[in-house]
C-alpha positions in Angstrom: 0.0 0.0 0.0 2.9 2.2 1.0 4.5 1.7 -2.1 1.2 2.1 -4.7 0.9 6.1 -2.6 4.9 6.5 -3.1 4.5 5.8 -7.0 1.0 8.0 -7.3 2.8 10.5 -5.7 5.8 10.5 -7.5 3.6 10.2 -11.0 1.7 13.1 -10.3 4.5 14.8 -9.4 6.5 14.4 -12.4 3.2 15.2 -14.6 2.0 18.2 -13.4 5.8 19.3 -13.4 6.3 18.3 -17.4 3.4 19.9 -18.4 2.5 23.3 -16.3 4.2 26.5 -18.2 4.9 28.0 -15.0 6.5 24.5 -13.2 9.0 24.0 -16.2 10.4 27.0 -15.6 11.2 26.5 -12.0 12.2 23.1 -12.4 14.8 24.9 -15.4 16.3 26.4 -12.9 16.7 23.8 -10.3 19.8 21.4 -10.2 20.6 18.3 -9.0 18.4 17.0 -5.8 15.9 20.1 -6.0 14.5 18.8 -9.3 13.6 15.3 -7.8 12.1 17.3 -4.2 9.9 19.8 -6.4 8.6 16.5 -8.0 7.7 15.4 -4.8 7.0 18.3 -3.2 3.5 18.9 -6.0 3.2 14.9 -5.6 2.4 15.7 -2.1 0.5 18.4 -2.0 -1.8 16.1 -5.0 -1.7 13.2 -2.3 -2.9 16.0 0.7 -5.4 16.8 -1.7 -6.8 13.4 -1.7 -6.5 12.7 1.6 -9.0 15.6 2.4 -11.0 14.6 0.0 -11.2 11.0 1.2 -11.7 12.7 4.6 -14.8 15.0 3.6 -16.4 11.7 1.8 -16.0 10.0 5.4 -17.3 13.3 7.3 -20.9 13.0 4.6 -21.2 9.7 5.5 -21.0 10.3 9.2 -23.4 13.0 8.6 -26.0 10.8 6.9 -25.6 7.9 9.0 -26.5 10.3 11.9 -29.5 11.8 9.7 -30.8 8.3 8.9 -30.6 6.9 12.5 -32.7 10.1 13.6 -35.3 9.8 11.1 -35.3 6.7 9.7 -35.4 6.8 6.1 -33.2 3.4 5.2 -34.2 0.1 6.6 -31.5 -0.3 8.0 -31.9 -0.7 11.9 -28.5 1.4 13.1 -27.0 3.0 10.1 -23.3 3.0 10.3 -22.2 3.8 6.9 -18.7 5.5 7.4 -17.6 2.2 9.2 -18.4 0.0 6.4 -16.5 2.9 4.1 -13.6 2.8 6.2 -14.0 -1.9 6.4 -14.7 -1.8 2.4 -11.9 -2.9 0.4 -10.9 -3.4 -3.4 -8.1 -6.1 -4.3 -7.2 -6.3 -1.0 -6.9 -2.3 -0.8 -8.6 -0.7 2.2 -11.6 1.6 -0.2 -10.1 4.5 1.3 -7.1 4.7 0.5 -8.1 3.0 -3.4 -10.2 6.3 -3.0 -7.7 8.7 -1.9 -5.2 7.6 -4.8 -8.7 8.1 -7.1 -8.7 11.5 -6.4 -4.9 12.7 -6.0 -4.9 11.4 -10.0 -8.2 13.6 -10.8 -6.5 16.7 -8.7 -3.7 16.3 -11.0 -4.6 15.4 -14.2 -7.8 18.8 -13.3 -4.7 21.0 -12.5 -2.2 20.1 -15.6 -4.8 19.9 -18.6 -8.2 21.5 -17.9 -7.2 24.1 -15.0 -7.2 27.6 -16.2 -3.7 28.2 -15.0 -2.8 25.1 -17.7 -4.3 26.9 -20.6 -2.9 30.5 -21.2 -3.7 32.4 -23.6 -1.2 35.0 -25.2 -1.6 37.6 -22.2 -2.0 34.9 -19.7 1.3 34.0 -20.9 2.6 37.4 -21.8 2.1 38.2 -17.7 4.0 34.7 -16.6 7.1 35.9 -18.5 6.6 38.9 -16.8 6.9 37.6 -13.7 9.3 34.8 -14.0 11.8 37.2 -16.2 12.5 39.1 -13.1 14.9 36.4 -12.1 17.2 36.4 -14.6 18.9 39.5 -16.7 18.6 37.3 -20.3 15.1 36.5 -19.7 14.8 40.7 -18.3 16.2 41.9 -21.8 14.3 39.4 -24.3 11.4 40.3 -22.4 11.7 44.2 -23.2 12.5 43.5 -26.8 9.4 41.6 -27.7 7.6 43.9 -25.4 8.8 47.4 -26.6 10.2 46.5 -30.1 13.5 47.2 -29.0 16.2 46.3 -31.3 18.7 43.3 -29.6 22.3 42.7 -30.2 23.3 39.1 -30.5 27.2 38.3 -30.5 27.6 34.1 -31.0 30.3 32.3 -29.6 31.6 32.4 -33.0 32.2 36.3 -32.8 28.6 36.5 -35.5 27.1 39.3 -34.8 22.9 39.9 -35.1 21.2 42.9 -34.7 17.4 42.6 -35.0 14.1 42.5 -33.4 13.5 39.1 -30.8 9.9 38.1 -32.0 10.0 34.8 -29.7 12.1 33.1 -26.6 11.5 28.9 -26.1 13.3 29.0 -22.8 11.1 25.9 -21.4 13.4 23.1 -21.9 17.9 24.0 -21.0 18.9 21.7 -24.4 16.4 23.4 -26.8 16.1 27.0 -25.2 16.7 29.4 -28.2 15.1 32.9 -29.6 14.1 33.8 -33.2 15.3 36.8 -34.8 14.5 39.0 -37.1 17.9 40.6 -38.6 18.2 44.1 -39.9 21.8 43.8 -39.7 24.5 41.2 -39.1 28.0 41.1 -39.2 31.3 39.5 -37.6 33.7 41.0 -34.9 37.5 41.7 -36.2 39.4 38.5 -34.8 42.2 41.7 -33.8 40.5 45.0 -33.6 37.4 42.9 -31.8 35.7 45.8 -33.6 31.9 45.3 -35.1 32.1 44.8 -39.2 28.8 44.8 -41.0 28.2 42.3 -44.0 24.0 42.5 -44.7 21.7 45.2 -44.5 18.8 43.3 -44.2 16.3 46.5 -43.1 17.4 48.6 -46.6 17.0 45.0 -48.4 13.4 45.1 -46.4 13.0 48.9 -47.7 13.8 48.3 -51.4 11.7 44.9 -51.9 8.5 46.4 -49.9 8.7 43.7 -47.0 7.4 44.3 -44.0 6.5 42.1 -40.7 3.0 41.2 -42.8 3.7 41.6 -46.2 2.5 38.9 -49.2 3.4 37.1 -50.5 7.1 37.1 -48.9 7.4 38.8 -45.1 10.5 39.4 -42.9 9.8 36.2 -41.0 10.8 34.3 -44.3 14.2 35.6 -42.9 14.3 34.3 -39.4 17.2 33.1 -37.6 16.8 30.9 -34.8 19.8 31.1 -32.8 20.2 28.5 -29.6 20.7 30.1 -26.3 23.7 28.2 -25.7 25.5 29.7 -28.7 25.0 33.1 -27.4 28.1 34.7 -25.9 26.9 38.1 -25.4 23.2 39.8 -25.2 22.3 43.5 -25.4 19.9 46.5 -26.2 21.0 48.0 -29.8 20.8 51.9 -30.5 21.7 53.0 -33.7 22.4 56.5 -32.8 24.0 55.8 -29.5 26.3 52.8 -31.5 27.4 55.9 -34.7 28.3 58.0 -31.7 30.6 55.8 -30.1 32.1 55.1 -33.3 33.0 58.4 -33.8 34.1 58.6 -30.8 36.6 55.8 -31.1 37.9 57.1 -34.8 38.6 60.7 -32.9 40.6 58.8 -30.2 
């Protein structure tokens, strides 16, 4: 019996954890032992769940049993209906704890697919990376750039450099995290200078062809780059007037 709780706990921990927005991304940032304790920690609080359901089932059938004795509605001489609930069992399973494990399963399976909190729409989700960002400059910065329209500055580990506008972030899963790009401009840093040389003008390409964001039958997104987060050496805001004035700042030096 011990065991069937321990694996109903553990499942329902691991399911609500794998498919709640919110959960990934505190499990993401969790290492080690704190991933397997935040497993168990919403396997137990679906278990608790359960066990005061189980409990208020027990408490109606108290009630009843005392409403029937009074009145006499059953035939039943002296009704004592919680007892046979708690003597009941199924496959050798006490019925109350079969019932418990019945409804830490619903709790769950309520709370990771049909729950409102499990299906956000785009503000619902807009807010969460709100919220969550606030814990990590990265997450901060991508946030302000799909927010705002801010232009970002993406420098690869392979001194590539992107300028553009983020349009999304998949930072669920560490192995697949990555961000899409729209480029106006990339380039390359000098390998001795380290300074910024531009290659591709994509934004005066964009201007001369007509292409916008929702063109037909060809829009900017036809020219996405999706760049993993683990490639990324460097993040930051892009400014073209600030970024001329430095230059000639550094040609006057």
């Amino acid at each position: 019996m011990g065991t069937a709780i321990f694996m109903v706990l553990m499942v329902c921990g691991y399911w609500y954890t794998s498919r709640d927005l919110s959960t990934r991304f505190k499990i993401k940032r969790s290492f080690g032992w704190d991933v397997y304790f935040l497993v168990a920690l919403y396997g137990c609080i679906f278990v608790l769940q359960g066990v005061i359901a189980t409990g208020l089932l027990w408490l109606l059938l108290l009630a009843l049993s005392a409403v029937d004795n009074s009145f006499h509605f059953s035939s039943e001489r002296y009704a004592n209906w919680q007892m046979e609930f708690m003597n009941w069992s199924f496959l050798g399973i006490q019925a109350p704890v079969v019932l418990m494990l019945a409804f830490t399963i619903l709790f769950c399976l309520y709370r990771s697919n049909w729950a409102g909190s499990a299906r956000l729409d785009g503000i619902g989700r807009k807010k969460l990376y709100q919220r969550l960002a606030q814990s990590s400059g990265i997450e901060q910065l991508l946030y302000q750039c799909m927010e705002e329209g801010e232009l970002a500055q993406v420098t690869l580990k392979s001194r590539r450099i992107y300028i553009g506008m983020i349009h999304t972030a998949t930072l669920e899963y560490e192995k697949t995290a990555n961000i899409v790009l729209i480029p106006m401009l990339s380039g390359y840093r000098d390998v001795k200078t380290m300074n910024m040389r531009i290659e591709n003008n994509y934004s005066a390409w964009y201007d001369a062809h007509g292409i916008t964001l929702d063109s037909e039958p060809r829009s900017a997104m036809a020219f996405r780059k999706v760049i993993m987060l683990n490639h990324i050496e460097s993040l930051s805001l892009f400014d073209p007037a600030s970024a001329s004035a430095l230059a000639l700042v550094s040609r006057e030096d």
